[in-house]
Backbone of each chain as ProteinMPNN parsed JSONL, in Angstrom:
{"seq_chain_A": "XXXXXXXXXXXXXXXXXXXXXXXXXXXXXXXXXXXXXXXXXXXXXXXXXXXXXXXXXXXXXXXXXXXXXXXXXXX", "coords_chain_A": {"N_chain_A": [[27.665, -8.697, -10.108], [26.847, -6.207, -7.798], [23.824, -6.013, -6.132], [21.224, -4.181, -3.845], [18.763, -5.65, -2.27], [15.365, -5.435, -1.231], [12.723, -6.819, 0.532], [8.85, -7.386, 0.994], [6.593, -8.2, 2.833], [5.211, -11.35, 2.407], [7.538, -12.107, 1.429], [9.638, -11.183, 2.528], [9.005, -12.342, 5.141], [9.662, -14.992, 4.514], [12.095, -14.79, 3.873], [13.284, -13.679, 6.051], [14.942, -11.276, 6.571], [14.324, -8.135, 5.732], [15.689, -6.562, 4.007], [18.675, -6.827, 1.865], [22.127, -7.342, 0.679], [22.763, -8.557, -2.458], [24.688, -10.783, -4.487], [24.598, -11.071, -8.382], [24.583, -12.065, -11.626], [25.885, -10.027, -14.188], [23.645, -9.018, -16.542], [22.133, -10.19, -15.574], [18.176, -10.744, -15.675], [15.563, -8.853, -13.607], [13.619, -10.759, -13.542], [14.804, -12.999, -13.276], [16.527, -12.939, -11.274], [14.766, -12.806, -8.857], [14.063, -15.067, -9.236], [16.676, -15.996, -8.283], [17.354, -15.367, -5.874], [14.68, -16.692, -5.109], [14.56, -20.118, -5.963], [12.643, -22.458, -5.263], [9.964, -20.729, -5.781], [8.095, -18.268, -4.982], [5.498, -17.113, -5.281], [3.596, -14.6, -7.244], [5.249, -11.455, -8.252], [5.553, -7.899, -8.288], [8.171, -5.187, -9.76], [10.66, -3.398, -8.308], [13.08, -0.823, -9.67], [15.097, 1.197, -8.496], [13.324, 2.493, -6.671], [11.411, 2.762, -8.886], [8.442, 1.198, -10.911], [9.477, -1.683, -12.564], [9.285, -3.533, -15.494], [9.547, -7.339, -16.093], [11.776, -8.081, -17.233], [13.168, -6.521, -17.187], [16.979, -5.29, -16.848], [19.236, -4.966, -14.228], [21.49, -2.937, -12.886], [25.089, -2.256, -11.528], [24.677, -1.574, -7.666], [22.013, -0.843, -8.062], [18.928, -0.323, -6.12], [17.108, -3.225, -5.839], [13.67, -4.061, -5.56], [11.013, -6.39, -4.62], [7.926, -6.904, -5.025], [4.967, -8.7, -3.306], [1.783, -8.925, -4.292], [-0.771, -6.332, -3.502], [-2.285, -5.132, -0.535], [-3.406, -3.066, 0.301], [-5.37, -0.43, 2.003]], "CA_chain_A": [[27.532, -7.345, -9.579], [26.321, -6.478, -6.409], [21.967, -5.12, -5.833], [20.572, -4.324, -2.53], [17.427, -5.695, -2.211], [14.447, -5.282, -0.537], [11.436, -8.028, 0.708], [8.524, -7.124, 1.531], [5.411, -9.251, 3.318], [5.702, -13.493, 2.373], [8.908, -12.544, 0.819], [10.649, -10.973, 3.776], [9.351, -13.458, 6.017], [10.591, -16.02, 4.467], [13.975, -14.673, 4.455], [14.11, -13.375, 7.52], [15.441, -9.461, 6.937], [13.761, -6.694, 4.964], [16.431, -6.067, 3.168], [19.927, -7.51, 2.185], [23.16, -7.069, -0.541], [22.87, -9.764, -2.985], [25.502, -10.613, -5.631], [23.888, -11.527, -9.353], [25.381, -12.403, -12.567], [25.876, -8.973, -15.282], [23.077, -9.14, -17.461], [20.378, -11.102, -15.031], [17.011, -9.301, -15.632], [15.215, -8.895, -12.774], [12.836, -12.005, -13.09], [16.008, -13.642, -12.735], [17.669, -12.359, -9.67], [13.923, -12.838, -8.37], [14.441, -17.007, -9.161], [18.244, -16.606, -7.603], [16.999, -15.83, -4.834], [14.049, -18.098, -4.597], [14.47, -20.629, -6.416], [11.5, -22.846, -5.849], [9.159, -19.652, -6.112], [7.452, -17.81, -3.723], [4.448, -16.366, -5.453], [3.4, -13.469, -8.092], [5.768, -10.312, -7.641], [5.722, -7.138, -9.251], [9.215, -5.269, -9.798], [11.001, -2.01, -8.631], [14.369, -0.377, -9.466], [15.268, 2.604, -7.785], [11.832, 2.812, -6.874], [10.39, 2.879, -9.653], [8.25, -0.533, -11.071], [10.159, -1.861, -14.119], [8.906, -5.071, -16.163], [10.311, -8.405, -15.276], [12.841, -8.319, -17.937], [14.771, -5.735, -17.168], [18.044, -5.368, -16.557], [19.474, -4.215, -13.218], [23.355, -2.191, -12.777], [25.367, -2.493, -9.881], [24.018, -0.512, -7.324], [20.756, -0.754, -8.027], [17.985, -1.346, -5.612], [15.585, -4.0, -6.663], [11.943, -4.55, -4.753], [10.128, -7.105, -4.909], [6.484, -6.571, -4.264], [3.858, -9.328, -3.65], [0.3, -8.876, -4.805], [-0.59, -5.611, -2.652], [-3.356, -5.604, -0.123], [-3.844, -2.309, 1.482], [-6.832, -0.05, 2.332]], "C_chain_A": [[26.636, -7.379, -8.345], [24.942, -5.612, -6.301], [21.701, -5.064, -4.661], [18.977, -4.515, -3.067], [16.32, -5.735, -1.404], [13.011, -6.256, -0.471], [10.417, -7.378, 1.484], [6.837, -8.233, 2.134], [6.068, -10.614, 3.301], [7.031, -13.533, 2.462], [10.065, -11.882, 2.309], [10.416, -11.969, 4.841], [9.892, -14.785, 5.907], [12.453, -15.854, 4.17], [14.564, -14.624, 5.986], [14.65, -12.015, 7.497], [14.522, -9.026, 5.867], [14.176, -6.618, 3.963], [18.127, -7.059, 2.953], [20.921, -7.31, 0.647], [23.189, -8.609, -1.377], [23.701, -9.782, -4.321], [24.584, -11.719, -7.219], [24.907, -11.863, -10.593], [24.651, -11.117, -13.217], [24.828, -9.301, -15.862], [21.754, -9.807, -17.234], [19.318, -10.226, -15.099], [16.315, -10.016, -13.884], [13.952, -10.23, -12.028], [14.033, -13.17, -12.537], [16.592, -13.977, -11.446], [16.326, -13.25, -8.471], [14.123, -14.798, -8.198], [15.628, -17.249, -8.75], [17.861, -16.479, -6.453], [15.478, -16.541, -3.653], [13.708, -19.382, -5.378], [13.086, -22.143, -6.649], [10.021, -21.98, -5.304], [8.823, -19.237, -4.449], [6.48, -16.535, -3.98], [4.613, -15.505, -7.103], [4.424, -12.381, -7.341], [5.877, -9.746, -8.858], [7.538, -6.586, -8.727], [9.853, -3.824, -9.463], [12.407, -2.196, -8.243], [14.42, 0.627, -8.97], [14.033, 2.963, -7.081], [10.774, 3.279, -7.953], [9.897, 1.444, -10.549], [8.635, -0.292, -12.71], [9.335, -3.283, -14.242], [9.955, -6.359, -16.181], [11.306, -8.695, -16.386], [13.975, -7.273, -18.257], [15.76, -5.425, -16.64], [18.789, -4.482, -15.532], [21.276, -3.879, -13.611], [23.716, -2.364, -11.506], [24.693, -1.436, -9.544], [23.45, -0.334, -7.033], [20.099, -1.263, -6.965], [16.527, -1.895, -6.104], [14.878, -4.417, -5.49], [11.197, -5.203, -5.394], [8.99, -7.07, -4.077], [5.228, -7.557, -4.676], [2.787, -8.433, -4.133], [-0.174, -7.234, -3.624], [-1.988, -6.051, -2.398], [-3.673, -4.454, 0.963], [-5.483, -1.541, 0.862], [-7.907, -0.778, 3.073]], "O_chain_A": [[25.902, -8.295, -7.974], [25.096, -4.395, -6.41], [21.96, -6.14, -4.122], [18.283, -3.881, -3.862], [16.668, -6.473, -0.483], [12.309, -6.345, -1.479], [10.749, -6.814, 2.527], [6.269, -8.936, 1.299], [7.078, -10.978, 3.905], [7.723, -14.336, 3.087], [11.1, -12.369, 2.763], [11.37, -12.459, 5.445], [10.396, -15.506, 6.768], [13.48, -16.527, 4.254], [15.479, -15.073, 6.676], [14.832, -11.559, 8.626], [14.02, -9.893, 5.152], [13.487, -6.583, 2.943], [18.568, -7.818, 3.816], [20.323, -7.142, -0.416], [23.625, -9.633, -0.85], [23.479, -8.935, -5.186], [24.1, -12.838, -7.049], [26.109, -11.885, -10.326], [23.448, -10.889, -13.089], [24.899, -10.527, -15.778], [20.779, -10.0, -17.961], [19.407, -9.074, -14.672], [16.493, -11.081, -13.293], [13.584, -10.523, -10.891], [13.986, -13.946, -11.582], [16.971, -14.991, -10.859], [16.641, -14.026, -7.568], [14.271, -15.486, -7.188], [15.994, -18.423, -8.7], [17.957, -17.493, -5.762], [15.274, -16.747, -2.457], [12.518, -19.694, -5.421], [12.724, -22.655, -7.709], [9.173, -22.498, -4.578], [9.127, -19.656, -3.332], [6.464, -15.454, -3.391], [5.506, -15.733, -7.919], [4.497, -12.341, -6.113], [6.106, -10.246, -9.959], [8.161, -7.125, -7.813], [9.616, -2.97, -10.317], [12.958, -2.9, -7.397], [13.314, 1.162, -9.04], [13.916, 4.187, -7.024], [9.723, 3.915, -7.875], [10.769, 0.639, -10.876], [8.385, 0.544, -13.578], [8.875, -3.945, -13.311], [11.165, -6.16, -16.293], [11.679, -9.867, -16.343], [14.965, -7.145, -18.978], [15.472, -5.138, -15.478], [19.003, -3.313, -15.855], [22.018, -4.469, -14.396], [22.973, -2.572, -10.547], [24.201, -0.58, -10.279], [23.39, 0.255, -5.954], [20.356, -2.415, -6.615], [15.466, -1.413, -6.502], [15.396, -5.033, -4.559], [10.704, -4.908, -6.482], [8.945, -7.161, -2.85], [4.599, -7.503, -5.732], [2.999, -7.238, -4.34], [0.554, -7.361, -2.639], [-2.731, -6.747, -3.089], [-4.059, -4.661, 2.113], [-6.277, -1.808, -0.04], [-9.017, -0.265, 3.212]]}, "seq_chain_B": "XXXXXXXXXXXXXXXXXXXXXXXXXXXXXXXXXXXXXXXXXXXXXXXXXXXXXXXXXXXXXXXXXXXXXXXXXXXXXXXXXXXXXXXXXXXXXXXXXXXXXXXXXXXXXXXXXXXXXXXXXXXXXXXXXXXXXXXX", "coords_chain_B": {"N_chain_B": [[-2.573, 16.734, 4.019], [-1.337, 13.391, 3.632], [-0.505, 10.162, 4.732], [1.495, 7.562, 5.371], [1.642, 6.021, 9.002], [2.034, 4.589, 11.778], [0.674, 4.34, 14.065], [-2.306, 4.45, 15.518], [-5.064, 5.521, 14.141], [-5.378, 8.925, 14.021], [-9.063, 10.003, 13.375], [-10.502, 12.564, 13.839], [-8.719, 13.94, 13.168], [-7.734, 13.844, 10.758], [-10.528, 14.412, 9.325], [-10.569, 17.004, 10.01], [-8.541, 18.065, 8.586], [-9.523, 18.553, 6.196], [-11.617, 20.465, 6.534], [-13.081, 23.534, 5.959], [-14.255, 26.799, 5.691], [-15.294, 26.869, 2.99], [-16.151, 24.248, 1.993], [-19.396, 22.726, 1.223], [-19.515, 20.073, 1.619], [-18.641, 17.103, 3.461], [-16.766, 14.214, 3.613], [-16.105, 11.281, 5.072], [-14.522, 8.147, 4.737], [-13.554, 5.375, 6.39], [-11.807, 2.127, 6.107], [-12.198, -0.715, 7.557], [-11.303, -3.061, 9.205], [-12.271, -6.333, 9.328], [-14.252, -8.706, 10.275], [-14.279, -11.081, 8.977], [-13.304, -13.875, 6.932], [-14.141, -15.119, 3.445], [-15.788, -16.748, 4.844], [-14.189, -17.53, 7.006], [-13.575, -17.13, 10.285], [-11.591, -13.727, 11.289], [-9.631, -13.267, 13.398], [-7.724, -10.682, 13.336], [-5.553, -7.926, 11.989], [-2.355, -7.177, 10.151], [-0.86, -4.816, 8.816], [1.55, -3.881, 6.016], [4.168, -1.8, 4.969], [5.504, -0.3, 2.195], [7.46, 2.495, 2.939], [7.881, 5.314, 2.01], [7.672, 5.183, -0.473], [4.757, 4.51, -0.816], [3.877, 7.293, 0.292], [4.779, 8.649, -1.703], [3.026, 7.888, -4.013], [0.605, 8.37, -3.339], [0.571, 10.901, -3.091], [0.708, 11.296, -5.855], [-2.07, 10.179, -6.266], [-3.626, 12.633, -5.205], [-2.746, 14.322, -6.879], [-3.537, 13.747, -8.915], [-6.617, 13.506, -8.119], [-7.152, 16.157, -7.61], [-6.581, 17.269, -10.032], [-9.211, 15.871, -11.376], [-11.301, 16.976, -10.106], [-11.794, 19.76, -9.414], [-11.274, 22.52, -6.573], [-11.325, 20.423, -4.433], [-10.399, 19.542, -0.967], [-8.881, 16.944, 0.171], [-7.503, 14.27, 2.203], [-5.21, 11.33, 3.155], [-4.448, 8.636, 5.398], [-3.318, 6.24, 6.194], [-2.267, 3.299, 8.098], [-0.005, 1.009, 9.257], [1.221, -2.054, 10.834], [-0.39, -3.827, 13.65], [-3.539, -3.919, 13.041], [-7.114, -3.839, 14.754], [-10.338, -5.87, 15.012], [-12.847, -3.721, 13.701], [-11.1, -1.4, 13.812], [-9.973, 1.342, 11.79], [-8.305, 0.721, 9.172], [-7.127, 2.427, 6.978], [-8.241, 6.249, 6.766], [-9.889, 7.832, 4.755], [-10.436, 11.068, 3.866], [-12.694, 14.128, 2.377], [-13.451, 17.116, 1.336], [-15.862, 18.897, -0.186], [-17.051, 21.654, -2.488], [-20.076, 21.061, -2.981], [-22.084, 17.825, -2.892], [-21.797, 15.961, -4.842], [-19.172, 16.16, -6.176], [-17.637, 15.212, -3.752], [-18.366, 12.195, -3.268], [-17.604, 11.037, -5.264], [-14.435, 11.833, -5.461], [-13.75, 10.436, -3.334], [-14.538, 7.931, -3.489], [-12.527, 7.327, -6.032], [-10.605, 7.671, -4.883], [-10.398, 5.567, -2.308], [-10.429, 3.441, -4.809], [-8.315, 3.665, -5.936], [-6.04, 3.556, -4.417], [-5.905, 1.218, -3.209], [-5.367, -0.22, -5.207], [-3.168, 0.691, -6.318], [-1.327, 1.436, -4.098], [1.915, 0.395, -2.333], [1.699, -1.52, -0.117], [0.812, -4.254, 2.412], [-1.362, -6.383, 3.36], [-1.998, -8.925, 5.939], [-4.019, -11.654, 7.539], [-5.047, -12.595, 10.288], [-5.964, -15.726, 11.638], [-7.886, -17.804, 14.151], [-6.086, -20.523, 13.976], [-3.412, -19.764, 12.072], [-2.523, -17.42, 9.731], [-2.689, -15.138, 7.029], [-1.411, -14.092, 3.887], [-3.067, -11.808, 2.366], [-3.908, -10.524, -0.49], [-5.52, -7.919, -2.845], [-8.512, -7.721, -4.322], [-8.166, -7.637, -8.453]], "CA_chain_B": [[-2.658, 15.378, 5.0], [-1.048, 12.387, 2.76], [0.738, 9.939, 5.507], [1.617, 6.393, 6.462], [1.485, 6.119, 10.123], [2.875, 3.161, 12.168], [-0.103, 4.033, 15.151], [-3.755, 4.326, 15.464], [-5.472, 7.187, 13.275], [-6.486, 10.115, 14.557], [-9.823, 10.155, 12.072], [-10.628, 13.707, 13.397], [-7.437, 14.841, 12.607], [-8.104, 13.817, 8.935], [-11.533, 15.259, 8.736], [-10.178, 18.278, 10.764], [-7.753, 18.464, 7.21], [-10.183, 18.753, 5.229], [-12.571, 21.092, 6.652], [-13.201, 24.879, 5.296], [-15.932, 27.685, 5.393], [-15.575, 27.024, 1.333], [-16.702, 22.921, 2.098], [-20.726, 22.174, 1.452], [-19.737, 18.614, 2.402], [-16.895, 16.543, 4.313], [-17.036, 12.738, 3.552], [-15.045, 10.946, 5.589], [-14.329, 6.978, 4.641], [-12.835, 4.3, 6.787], [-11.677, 1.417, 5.763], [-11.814, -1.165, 8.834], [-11.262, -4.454, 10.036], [-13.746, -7.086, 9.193], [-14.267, -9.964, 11.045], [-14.64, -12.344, 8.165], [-12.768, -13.964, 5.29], [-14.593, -16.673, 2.576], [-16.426, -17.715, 6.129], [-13.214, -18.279, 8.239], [-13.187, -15.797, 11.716], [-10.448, -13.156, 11.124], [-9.25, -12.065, 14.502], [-7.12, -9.239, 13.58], [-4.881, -7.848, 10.905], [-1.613, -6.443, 10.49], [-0.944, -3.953, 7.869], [3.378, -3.51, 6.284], [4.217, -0.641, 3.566], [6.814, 0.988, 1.715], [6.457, 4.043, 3.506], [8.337, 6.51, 1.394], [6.962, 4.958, -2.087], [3.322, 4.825, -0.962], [3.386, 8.815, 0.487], [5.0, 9.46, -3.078], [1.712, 7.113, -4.633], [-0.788, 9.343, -2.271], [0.516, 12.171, -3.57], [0.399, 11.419, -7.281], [-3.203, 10.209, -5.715], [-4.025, 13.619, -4.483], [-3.065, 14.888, -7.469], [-5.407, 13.079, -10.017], [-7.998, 13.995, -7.733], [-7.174, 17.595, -7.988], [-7.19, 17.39, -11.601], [-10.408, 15.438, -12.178], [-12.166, 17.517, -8.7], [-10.836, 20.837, -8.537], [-11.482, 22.371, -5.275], [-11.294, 18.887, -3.497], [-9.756, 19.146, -0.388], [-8.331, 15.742, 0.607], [-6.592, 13.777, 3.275], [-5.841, 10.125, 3.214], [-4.05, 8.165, 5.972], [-2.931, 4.247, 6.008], [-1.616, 2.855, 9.089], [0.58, -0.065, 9.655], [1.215, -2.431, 11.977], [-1.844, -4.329, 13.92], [-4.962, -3.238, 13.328], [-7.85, -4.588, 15.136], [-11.174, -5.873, 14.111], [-13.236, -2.727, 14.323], [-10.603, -0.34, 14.147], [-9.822, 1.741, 10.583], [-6.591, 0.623, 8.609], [-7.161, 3.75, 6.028], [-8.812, 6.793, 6.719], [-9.883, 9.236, 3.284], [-11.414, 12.488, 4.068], [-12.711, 15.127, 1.441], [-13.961, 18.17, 1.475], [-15.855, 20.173, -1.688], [-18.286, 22.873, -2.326], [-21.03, 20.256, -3.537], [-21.595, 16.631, -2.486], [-21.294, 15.128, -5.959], [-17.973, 15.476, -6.145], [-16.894, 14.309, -2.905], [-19.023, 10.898, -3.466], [-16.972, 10.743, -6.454], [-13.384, 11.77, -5.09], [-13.698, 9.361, -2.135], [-14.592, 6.471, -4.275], [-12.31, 7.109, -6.592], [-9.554, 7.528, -3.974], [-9.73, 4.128, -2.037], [-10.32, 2.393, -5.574], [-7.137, 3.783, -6.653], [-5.015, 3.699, -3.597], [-5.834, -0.447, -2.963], [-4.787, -0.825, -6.657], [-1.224, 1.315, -6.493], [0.02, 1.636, -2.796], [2.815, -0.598, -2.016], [0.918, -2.225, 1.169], [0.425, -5.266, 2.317], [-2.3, -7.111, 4.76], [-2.338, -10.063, 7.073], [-5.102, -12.225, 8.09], [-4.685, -13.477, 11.63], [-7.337, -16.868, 12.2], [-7.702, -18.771, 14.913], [-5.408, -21.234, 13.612], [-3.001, -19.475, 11.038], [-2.442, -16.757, 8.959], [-2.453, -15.509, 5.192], [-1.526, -12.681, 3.372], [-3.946, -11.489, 1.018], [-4.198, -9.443, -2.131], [-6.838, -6.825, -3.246], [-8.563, -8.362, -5.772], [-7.991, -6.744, -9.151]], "C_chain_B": [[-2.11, 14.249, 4.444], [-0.006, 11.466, 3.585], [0.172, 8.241, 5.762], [2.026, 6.851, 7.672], [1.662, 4.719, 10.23], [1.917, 3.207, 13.974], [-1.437, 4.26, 14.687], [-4.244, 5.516, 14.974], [-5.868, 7.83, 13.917], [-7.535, 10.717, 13.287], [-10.095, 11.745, 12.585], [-10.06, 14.744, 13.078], [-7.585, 15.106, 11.1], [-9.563, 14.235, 8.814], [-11.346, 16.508, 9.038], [-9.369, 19.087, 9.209], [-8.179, 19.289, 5.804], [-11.76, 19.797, 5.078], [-12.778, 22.544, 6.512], [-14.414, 25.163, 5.428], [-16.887, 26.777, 3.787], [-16.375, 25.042, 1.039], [-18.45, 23.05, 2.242], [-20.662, 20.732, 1.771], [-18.516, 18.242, 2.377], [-17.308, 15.287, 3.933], [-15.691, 12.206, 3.791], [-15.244, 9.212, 5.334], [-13.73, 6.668, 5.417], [-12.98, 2.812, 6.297], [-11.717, 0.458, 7.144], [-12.095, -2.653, 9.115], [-12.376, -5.306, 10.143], [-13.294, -8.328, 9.84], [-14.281, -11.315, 10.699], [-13.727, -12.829, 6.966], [-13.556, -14.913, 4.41], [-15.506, -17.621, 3.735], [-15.601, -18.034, 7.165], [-13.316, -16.596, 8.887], [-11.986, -15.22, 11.153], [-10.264, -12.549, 12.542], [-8.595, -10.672, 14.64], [-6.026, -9.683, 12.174], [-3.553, -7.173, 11.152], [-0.836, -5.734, 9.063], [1.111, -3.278, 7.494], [3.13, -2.468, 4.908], [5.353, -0.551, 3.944], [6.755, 1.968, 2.088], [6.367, 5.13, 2.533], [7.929, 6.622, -0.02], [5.464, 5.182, -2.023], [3.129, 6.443, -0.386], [3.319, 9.037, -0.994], [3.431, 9.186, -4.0], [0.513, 8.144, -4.012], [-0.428, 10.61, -3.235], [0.266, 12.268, -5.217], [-1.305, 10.95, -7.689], [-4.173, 11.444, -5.595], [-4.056, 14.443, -5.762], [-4.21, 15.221, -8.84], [-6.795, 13.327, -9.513], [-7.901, 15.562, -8.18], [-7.833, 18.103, -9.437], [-8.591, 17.154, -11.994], [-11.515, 16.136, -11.43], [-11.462, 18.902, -8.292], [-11.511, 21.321, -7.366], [-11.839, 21.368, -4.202], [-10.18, 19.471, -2.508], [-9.747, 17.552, -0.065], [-7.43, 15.548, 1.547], [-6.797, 12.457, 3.467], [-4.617, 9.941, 4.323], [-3.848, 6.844, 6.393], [-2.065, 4.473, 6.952], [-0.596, 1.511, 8.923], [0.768, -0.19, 10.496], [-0.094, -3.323, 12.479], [-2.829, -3.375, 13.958], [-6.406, -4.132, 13.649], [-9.058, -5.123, 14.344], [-11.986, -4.773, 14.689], [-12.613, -1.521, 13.35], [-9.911, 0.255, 12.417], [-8.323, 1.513, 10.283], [-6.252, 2.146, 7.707], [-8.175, 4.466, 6.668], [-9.12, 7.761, 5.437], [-11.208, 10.206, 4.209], [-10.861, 13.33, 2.749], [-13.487, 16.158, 1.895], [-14.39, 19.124, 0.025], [-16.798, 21.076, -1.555], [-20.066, 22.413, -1.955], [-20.796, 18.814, -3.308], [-21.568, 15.574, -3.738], [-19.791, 14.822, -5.896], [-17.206, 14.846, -4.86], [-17.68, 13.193, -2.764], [-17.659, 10.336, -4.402], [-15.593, 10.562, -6.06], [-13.129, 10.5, -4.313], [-13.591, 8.023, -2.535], [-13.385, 6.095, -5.207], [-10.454, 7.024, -6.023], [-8.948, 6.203, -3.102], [-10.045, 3.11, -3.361], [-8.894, 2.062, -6.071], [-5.68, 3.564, -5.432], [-5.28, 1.932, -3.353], [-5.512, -0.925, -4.2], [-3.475, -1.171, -6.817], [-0.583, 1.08, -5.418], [0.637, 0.488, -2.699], [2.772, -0.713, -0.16], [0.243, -3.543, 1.019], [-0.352, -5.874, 3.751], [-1.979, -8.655, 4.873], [-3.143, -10.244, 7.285], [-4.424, -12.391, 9.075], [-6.042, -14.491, 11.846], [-7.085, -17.602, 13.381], [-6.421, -19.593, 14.816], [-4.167, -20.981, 12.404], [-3.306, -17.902, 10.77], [-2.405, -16.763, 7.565], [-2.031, -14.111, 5.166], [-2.382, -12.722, 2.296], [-4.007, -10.273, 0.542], [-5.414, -9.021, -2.17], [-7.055, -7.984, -4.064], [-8.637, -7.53, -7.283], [-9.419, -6.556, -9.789]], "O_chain_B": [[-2.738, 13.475, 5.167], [1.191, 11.686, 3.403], [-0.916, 7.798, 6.129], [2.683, 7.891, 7.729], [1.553, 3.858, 9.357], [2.24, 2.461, 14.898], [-1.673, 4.26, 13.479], [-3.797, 6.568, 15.431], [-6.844, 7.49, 14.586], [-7.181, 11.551, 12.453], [-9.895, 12.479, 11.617], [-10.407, 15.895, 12.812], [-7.568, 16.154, 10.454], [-9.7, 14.476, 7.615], [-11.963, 17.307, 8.334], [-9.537, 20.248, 8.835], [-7.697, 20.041, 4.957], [-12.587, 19.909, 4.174], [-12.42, 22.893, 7.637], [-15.406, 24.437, 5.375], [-18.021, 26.373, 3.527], [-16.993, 24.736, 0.019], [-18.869, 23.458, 3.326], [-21.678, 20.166, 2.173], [-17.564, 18.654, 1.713], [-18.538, 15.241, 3.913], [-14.624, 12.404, 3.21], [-16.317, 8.853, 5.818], [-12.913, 7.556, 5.662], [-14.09, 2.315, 6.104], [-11.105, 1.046, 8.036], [-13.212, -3.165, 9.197], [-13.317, -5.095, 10.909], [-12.159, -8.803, 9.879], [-14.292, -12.326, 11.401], [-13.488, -12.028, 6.063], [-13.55, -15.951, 5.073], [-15.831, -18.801, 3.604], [-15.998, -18.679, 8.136], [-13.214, -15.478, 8.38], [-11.248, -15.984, 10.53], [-10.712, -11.433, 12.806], [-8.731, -9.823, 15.521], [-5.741, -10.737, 11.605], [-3.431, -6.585, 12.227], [-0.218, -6.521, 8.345], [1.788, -2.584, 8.253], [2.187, -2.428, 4.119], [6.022, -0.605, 4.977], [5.857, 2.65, 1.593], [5.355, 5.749, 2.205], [7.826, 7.66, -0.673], [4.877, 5.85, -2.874], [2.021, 6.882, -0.693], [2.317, 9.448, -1.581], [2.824, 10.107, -4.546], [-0.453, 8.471, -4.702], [-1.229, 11.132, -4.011], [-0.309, 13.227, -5.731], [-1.833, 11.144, -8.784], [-5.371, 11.317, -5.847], [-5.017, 15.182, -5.974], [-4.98, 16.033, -9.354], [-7.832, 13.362, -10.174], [-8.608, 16.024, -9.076], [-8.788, 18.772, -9.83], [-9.194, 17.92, -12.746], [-12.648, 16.03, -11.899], [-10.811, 19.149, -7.277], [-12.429, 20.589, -6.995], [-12.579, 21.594, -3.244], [-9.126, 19.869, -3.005], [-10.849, 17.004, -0.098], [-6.598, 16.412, 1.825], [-7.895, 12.017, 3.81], [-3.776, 10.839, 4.349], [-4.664, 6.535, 7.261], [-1.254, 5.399, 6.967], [-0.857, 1.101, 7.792], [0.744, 0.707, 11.339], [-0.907, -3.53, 11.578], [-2.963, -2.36, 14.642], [-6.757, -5.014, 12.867], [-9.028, -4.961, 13.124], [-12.013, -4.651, 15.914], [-13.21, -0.886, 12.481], [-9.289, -0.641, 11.846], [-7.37, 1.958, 10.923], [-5.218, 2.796, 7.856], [-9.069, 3.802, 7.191], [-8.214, 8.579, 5.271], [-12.264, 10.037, 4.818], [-9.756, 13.422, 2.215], [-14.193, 16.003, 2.891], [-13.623, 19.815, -0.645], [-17.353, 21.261, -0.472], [-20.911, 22.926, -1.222], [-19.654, 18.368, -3.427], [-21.31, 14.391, -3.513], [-19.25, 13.739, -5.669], [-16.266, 14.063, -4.999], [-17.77, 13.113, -1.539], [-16.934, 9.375, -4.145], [-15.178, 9.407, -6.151], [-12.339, 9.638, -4.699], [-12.818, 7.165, -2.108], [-13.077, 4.909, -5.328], [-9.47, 6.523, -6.567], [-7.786, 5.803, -3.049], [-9.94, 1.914, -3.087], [-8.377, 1.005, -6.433], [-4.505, 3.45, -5.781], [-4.144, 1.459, -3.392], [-5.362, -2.143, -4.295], [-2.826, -2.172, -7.124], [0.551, 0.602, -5.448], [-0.007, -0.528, -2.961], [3.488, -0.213, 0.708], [-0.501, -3.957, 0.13], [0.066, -5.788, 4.905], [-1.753, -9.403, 3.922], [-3.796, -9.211, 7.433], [-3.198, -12.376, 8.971], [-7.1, -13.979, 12.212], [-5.942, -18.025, 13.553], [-5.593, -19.31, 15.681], [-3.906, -21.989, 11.747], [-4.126, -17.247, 11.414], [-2.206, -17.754, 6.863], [-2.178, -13.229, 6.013], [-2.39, -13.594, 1.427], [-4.136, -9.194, 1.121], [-6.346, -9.611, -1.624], [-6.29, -8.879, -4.422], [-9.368, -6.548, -7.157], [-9.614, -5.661, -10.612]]}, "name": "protein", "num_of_chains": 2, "seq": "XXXXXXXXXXXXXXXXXXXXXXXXXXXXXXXXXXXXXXXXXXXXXXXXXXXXXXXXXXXXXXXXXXXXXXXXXXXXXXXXXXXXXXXXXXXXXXXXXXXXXXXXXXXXXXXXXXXXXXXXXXXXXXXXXXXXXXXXXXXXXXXXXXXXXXXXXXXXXXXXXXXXXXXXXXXXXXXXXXXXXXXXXXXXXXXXXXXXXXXXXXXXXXXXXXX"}
C-alpha cells in the first residue's frame, strides 16, 4: 500500500526531499516502514499518523501520512 | 499571538500582544543563540519545524496555561531558518495582574514547548555541523 511520508531534520537530509510516496507491505507497523526506508538506521524517531504521534507499532492504511520526527530541539 | 515565522522576530510585536491596562507585569523571554556547545565555538544555528503541527502544539500550550493561570495573557513565537548567535530563536511574552504568575507561566511555557514542538536545531562549527536534541 502506498503512505506519503514526511522527513524532517537528519532524516530529510539524508534523503534529499521533505517529503515523498513510499510503497510498504499491508500490515508493516510503522517502526517498520521506518527500517524500509532506512535500513541501516538513522537515529531515535518518534512517530506521527495523520498528525497525530502514534507508538512504533502501529499500523498504518493506505493513505496515511506517516512523520518521522528526530529527537526535537527547539526553543 | 501563537506563530512559527520563517524571519526575524519582531519581540515588540510579542510584548505589544500581551500588553493591557489589566497587566501588573509583562515578562518577556528570549530564547537566543549561544555561542557555545560542550566547549566547541557554535557560529550560528538554523532552526526547521512542522509549522502547522507546532501552531496546533502552541495552542494546546496556550491553553494549559490558561487553565493553570487564568488571566494570563500570552504570546509565543519560534522562528525558523538561520538564526544568528545573539539573535532570539523563540520569543514568550506574558502578561498578568501579579508577577507570580507570569514567573510561573513563562517558565512553564518554554519548558513545555522544547519538550512538545515538532522543531528542530542545527549547530553550525567551524568545521561541521550537528543536530541536537533538547535534553529530556
Amino acid at each position: 500500500m502506498r503512505l506519503s511520508v514526511r522527513y524532517f531534520a537528519v532524516l530529510r537530509e539524508r534523503k534529499g526531499v521533505a517529503s515523498e510516496f513510499v510503497e510498504v507491505a499491508d500490515g508493516a507497523t510503522v517502526a517498520e516502514v521506518y527500517s524500509q526506508l532506512f535500513p541501516t538506521g538513522a537515529g531515535p524517531v518518534a512517530y506521527a499518523l495523520n498528525q497525530a504521534t502514534v507508538p512504533a507499532d502501529a499500523v498504518p492504511r493506505a493513505g496515511d501520512e506517516l512523520a518521522l520526527l528526530p529527537p526535537v530541539g527547539g526553543g | 499571538m501563537l506563530r512559527i515565522v520563517a524571519d526575524a522576530i519582531d519581540v515588540a510585536a510579542v510584548r505589544a500582544a500581551v500588553s493591557h491596562p489589566d497587566c501588573g507585569a509583562i515578562l518577556v523571554f528570549e530564547g537566543v543563540g549561544r555561542n557555545r556547545f560542550g566547549g566547541r565555538p557554535v557560529v550560528g544555528l538554523e532552526y526547521e519545524a512542522w509549522p502547522e503541527v507546532a501552531e496546533a502544539e502552541l495552542r494546546k500550550i496556550a491553553a494549559e496555561v490558561e487553565a493553570r493561570w487564568p488571566e494570563t495573557r500570552l504570546a509565543i513565537v519560534h522562528r525558523t531558518g538561520p538564526v544568528a548567535i545573539g539573535e532570539p530563536s523563540v520569543v514568550i511574552a506574558v502578561g498578568t495582574p501579579h508577577r507570580d504568575a507570569a514567573y510561573a507561566a513563562s517558565r512553564f511555557a518554554i519548558d513545555t514547548l522544547k519538550e512538545r514542538l515538532p522543531i528542530w536545531k542545527k549547530e553550525l562549527y567551524e568545521d561541521g555541523a550537528a543536530w541536537i536534541a533538547n535534553k529530556p
